[in-house]
C-alpha positions as CSV (number, residue, x, y, z in Angstrom):
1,X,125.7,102.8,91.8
2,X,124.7,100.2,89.1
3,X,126.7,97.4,90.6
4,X,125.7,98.1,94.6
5,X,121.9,98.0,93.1
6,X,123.1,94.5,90.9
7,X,124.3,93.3,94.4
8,X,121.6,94.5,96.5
9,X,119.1,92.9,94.6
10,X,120.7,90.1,93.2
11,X,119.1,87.3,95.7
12,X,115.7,87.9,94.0
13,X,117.0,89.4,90.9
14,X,118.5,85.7,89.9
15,X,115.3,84.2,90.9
16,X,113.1,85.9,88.6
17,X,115.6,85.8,85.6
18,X,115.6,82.3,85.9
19,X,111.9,81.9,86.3
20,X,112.1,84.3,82.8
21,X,114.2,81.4,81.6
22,X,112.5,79.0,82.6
23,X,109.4,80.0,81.3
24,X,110.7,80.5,77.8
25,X,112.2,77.1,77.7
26,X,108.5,75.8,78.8
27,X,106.8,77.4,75.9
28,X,109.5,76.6,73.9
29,X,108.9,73.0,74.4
30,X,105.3,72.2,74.8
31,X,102.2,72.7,71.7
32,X,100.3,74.5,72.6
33,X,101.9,76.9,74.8
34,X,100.6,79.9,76.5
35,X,103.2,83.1,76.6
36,X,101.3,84.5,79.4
37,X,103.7,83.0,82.2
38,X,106.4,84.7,80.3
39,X,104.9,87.7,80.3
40,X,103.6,87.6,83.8
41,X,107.6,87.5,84.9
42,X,109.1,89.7,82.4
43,X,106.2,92.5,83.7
44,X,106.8,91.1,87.5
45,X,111.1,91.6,87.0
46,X,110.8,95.0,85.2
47,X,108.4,95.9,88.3
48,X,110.6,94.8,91.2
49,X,113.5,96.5,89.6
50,X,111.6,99.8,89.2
51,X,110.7,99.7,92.9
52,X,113.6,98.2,94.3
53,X,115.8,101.4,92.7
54,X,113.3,104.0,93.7
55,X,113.2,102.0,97.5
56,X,117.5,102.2,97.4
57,X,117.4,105.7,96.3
58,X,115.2,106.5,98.9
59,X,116.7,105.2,101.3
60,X,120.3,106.8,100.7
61,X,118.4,110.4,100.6
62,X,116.6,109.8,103.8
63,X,118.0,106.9,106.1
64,X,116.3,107.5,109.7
65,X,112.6,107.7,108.5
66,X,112.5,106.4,104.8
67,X,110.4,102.9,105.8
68,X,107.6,104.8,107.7
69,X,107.5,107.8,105.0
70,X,107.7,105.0,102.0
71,X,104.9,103.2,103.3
72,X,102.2,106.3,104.3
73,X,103.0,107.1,100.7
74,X,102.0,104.0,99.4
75,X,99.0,103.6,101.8
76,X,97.9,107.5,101.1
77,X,98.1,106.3,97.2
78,X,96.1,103.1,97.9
79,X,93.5,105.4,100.0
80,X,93.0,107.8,96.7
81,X,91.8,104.5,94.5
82,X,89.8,103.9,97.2
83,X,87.9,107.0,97.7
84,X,87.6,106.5,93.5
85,X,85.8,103.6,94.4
86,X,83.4,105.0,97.1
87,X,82.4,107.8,94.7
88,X,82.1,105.7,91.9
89,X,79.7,103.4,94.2
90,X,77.7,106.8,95.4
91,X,77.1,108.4,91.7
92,X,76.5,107.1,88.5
93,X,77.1,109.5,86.5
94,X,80.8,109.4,88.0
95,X,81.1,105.8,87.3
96,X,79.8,105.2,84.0
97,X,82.4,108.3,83.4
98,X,85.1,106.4,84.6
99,X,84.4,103.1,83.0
100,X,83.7,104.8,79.8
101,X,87.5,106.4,80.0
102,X,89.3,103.4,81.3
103,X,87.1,101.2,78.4
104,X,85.9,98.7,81.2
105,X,83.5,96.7,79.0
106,X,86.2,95.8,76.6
107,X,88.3,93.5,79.0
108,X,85.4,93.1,81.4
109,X,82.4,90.7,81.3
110,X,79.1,92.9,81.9
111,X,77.2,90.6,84.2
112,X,80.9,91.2,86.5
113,X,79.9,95.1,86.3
114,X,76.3,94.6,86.5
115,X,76.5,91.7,89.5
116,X,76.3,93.5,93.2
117,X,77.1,96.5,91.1
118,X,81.0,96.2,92.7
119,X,82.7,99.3,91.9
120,X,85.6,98.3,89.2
121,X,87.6,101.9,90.3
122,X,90.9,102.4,87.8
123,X,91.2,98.6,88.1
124,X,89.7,95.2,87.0
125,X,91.0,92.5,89.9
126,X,88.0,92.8,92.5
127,X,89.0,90.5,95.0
128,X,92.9,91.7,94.7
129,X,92.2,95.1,94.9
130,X,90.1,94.8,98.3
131,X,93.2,92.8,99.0
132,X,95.1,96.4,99.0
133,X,92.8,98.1,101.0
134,X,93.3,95.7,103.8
135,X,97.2,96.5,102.9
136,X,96.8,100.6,103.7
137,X,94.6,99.5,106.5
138,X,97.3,97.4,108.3
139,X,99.8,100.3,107.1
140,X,98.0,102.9,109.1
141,X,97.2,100.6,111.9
142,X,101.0,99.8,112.5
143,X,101.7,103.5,112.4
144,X,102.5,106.0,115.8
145,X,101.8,109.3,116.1
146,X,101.1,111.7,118.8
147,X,99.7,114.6,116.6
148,X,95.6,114.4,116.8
149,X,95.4,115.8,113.2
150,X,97.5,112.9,111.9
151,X,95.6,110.7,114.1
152,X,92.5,112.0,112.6
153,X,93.5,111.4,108.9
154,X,94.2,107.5,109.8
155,X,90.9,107.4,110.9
156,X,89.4,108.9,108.2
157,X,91.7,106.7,105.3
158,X,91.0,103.4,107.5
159,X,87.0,104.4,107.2
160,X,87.5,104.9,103.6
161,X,89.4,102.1,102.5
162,X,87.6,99.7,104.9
163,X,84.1,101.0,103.0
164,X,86.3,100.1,99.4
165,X,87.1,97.0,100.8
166,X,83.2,96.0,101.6
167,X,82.2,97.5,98.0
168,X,84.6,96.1,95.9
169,X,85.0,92.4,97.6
170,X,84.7,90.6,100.9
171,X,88.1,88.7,100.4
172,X,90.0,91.8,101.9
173,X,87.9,91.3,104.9
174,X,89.5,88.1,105.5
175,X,92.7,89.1,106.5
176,X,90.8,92.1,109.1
177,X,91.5,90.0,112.3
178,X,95.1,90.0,111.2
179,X,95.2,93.8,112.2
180,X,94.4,93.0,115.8
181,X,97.9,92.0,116.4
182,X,99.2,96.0,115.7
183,X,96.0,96.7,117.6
184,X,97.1,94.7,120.4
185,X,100.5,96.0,120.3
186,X,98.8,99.6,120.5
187,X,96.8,98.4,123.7
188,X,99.8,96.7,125.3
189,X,101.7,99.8,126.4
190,X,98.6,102.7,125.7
191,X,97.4,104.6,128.6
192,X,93.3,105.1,129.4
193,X,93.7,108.2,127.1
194,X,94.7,106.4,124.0
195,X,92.6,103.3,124.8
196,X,89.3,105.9,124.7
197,X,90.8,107.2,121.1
198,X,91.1,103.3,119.6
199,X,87.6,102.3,120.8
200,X,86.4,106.0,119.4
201,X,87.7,105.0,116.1
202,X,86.7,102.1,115.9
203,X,82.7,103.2,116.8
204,X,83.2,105.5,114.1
205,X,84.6,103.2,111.6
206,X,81.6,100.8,111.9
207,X,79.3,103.8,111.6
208,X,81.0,105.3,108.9
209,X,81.0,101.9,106.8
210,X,77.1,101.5,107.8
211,X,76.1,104.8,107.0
212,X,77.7,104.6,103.2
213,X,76.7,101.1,102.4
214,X,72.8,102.8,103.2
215,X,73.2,105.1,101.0
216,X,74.9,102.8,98.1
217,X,72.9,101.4,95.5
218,X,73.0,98.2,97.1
219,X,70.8,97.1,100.2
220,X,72.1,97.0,103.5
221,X,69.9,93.6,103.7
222,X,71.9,92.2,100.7
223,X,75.5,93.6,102.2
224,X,74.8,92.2,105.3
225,X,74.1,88.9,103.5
226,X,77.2,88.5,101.7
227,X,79.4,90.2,104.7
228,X,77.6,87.3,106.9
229,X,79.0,84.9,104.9
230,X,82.5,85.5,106.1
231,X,81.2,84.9,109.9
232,X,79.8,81.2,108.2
233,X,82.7,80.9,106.8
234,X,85.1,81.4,110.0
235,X,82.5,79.6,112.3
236,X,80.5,76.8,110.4
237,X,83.2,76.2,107.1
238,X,81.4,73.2,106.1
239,X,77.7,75.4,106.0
240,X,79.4,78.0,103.8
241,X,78.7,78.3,100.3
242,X,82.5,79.4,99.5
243,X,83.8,76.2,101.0
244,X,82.0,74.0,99.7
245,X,83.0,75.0,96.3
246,X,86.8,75.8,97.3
247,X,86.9,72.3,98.3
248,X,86.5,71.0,94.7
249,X,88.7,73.0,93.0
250,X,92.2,71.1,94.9
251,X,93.4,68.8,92.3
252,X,96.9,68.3,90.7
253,X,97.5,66.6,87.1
254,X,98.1,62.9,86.6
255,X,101.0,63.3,84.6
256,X,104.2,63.2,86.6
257,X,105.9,65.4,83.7
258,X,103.4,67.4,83.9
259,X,103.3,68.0,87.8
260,X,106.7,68.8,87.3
261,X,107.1,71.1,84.7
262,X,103.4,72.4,83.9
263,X,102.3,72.9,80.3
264,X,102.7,76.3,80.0
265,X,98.9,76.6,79.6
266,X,96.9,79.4,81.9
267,X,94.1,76.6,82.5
268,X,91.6,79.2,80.6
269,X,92.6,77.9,77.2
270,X,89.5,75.9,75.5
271,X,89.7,71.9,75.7
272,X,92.8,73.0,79.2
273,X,90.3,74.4,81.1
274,X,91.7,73.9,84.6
275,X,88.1,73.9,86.8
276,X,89.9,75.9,89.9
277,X,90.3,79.0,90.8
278,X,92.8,78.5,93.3
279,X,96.1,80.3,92.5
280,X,98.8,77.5,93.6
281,X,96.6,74.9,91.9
282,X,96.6,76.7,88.7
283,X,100.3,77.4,88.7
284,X,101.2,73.9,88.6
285,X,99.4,73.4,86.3
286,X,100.6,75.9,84.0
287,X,104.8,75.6,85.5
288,X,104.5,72.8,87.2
289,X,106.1,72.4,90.7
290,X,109.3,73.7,89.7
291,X,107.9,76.7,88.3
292,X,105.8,77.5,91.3
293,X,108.7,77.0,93.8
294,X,110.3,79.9,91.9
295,X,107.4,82.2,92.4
296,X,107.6,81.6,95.9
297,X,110.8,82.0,96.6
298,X,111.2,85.9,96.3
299,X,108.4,86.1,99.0
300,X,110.0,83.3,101.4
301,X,113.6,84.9,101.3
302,X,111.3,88.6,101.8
303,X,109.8,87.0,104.9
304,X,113.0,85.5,106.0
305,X,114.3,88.7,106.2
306,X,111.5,90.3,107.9
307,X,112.2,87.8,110.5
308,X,115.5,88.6,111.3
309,X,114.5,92.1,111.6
310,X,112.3,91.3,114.7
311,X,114.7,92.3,117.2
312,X,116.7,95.5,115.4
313,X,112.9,96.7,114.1
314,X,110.2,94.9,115.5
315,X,107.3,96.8,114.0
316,X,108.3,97.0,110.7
317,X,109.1,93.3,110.6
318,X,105.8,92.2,112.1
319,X,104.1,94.6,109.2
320,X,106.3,92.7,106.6
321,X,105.7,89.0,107.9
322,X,101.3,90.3,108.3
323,X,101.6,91.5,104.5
324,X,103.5,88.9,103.1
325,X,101.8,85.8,104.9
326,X,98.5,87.2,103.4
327,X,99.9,87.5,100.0
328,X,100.8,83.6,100.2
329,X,96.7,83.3,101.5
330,X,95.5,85.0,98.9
331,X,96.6,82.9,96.8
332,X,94.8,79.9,97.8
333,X,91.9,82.0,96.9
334,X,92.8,82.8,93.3
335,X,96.3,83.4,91.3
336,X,98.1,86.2,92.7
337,X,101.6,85.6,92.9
338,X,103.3,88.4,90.4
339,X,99.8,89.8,89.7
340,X,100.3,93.6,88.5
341,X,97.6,95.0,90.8
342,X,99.2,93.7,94.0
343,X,103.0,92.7,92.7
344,X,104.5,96.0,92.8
345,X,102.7,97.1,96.1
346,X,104.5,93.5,97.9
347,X,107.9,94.6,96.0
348,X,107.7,97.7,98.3
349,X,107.9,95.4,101.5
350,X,110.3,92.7,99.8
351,X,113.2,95.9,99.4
352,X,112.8,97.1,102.4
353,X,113.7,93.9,104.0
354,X,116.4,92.6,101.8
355,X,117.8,96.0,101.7
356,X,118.2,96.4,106.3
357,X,118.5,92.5,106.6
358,X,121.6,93.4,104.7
359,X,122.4,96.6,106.4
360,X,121.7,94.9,109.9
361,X,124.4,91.9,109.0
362,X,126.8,94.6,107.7
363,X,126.9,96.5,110.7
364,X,127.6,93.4,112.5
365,X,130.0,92.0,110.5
366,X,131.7,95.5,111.2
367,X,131.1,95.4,115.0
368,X,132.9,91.6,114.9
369,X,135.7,92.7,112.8
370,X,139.1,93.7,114.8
């Protein structure tokens, strides 16, 4: 079993281990040096190989439905932090509990807790996190079923984690339109019955999200303010707040070498502050072009994949190339390539492609064979 899981994985198995490498020999050259980017990969390989074996395994067990039953499991998982977030917006009591147990104010600046009062949940990456929810949403979106009760449950879990998603950050709200290309898929070939059922759930999704920002301890006024900066953003970019910050944080480093290669910095570092937020601008400044070019490239050979898969499994590849295309976005907005919050959840979709791109050009290298 070892070497089939060393061959399976190997295309982004090398990849990281020579970002690892690389990495090292960065902080080995440069004073000062940061051994953050190290441990960034060495957390990020350790994750992928973790998921990849349990996605493997899983698939031998269970070969006809593993992809649909993998991902429910990891969009009913992302739906449980979610409905810890809700509570923890809706009591108090609950959420000085939790951030008493999880020790939020040690790693966490208070004015980030106090600010909006945005519900932290088991986790400390707000605009990531809200990146998730939009995950399960587009999950459950992409799923078919003819049973009312499962029907029913998707409803509820898209309510819940679209409610997280307002809480917690707007950023996950971005990537909402995105869904309308399951949704349209859904309409394409529905009948008048099922057409009544998506408009139903959406009413009651926009109702249910209302009804529990009321009762938050936030204003509606004041949620309505910052949601209706994403409509300013969308339609009048240059009147937006957001944008007209974003657009001074795109800078790269005079240095050639540095361009290059980075200086193994994080850009937080006193007298290397790097004054942008922006997760690609950031990397090369920290691993240079080179270094960043690795990053990416587990996600571009992912997507690649996905692609291929259009034709033998359409839906699943359109998923992959939605939840993958928005990881790259995110990313413009801050660093979150190989981020633990969001990392292991896009190592789910990156073996599940490898893993049938591979089985799909077995099977026809078998059917061309004499």
């Amino acid at each position: 079993v070892v070497p089939l899981l060393i061959s399976k994985s190997i295309w982004i198995s090398a990849v990281i281990i020579t970002l690892i490498a690389y990495n090292a020999c960065l902080f080995l050259s440069n004073d000062p040096a940061s051994t953050q980017w190290i441990l960034r990969t060495i957390r990020s390989a350790i994750s992928f190989g973790a998921v990849f074996i349990v996605i493997f395994e899983t698939r031998r067990a269970s070969k006809k439905n593993y992809i649909q039953d993998t991902l429910l499991s990891l969009a009913f998982a992302i739906t449980m932090h979610a409905v810890i977030v809700n509570i923890s917006q809706l009591s108090e009591v609950f959420r000085a509990a939790l951030y008493t147990m999880t020790s939020a104010k040690m790693y966490v600046n208070e004015m980030t807790i106090a600010y909006d009062n945005r519900p932290l949940g088991l986790t400390y990456t707000l605009s990531i996190t809200s990146f998730l929810y939009f995950i399960s949403i587009a999950i459950f979106t992409f799923h078919k079923s003819e049973d009312k009760y499962h029907n029913l449950a998707k409803l509820i879990a898209i309510a819940t984690n679209t409610i997280a998603c307002v809480w917690t950050a707007r950023t996950g709200l971005l990537f909402f339109p995105l869904t309308l290309i399951f949704i349209f898929q859904i309409i394409r070939n529905a009948s008048i019955k099922k057409m009544t059922g998506l408009f139903i759930t959406v009413i009651i999704m926009v109702l249910a999200t209302i009804l529990f920002t009321y009762f938050g301890p936030i204003s509606i006024e004041h949620q309505i303010r910052r949601v209706s900066e994403l409509f300013t953003l969308f339609t009048s970019p240059s009147e937006s707040t957001f944008f007209q910050q974003f657009v001074t944080m795109w800078h790269l480093p005079n240095d050639l070498g540095q361009l290059l290669f980075g200086n193994s910095l994080t850009g937080r570092e006193e007298g290397h502050y790097v004054a942008s937020d922006v997760g690609y601008i950031l990397a090369i400044y920290g691993i240079g072009l080179v270094g960043q070019l690795l990053m990416l490239l587990p996600i571009v050979i992912a997507g690649f994949a996905s692609f291929k898969l259009l034709k033998t499994k359409s839906e699943y590849g359109l998923l992959a190339l939605v939840v993958l295309g928005s990881y790259l976005i995110l990313n413009v907005k801050e660093l979150a390539l190989m981020t633990r919050t969001v990392w292991p959840v896009i190592c789910v979709f990156i073996s599940i492609s490898i893993l049938e791109y591979q089985a799909k050009r077995n099977r026809l290298h078998a059917s061309d064979s004499p």
